[in-house]
C-alpha positions, 0 to 999 in steps of 0.5 A: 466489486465482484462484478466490476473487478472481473479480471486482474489488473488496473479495471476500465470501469472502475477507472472510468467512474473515477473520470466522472467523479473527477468532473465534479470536484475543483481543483483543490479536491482532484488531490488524492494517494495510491496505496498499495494493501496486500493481503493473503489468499488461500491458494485454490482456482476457481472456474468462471464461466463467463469466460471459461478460464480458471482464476487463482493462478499468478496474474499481474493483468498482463496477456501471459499468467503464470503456471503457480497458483498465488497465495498474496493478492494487491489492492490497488486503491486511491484516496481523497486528501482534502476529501473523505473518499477512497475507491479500488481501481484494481488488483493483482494476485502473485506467489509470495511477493512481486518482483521490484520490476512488476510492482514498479510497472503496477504504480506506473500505471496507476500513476498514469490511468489515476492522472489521466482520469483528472486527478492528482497523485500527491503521495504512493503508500506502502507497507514495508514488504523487502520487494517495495524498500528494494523498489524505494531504493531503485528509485533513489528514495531517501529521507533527504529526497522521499519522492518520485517524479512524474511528469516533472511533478514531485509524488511522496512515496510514505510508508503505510502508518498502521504497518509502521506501528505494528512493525515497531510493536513486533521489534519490541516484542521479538528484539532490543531496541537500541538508541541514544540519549545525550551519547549515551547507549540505551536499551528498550524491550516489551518489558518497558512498553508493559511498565509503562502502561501499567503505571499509566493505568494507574493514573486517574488522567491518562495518556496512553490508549488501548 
């Protein structure tokens, strides 16, 4: 992608092999999700001399960059629900993390190129950074209402599975899970998790995995 992605934002390019893909497939396989995957960028510029600009400063893709140098960067990325396939479609570097308003304005516009290429946006997923939960809220996402609406068509917004995991495996780790069983407190840390696997090593028929 380092040919194709050459400047941040939603890629023309990109989006236009999607609409060629789209052609080909039948309704029932247009279906697809839009993630959101951040990752973390050693802060540095770097001179491109196709263009004569230095990348590495904060770019959402619109005409005005900022003067700070970013450290996080956002793929954007779609998949296929009832196919096995998943392509970029574009990126954005950032310092820390964007703004609820910036990143709304990200998933709006993918929302609408990824359509307009013929496709379906059935669900948007994300990790659990505070800027996409305060982005959840504003849009009045909830357990009873876990949607969005676009074009008076309902898009899921799900939280990204492995960061879930990895989330509950840190809350054990660093702090006490507390919960219930019949009205009645209980308490569960790493200690439990450790006692569990350890008995279960023991067992010739297993049910927990590494």
């Amino acid at each position: 992608f380092k040919v194709v992605l050459a400047s941040t934002g939603l890629c023309p390019r990109l989006l236009e092999m999607v609409r060629l893909r789209a052609l080909a497939l039948a309704p029932s396989e247009k279906y697809v999700s839009i993630a959101l995957d951040g990752m973390t960028l050693t802060k540095r510029l770097t001179y491109r001399k196709h263009s004569d600009t230095l990348a590495g400063y904060v770019d959402c893709g619109s005409a005005l960059r900022e003067g700070e140098v970013a450290d996080q960067g956002v793929m954007i990325v779609i998949r296929g629900l009832t196919l096995n396939w998943k392509q970029v479609i574009g990126y954005v570097v950032c310092r820390h993390n964007l703004s609820s308003s910036a990143l709304g304005d990200i998933i709006l516009n993918a929302v609408h190129a990824v359509t307009e290429a013929g496709l379906v946006v059935k669900v948007i997923v994300m990790d659990q950074e505070s800027t996409h939960g305060k982005w959840i809220r504003e849009q009045g996402v909830t357990e009873r209402h876990p949607y969005i609406e676009h074009n008076q068509d309902k898009i899921y917004v799900l939280p990204d599975p492995p960061h879930l995991i990895q989330n509950l495996r840190n809350n054990f780790l660093d702090k006490r899970v507390e919960f219930e069983i019949d009205g009645e407190p209980h308490t569960a840390n790493w200690a439990h998790v450790k006692n569990l696997y350890n008995k279960d090593s023991e067992k010739v028929i297993r049910i927990l995995i590494l």
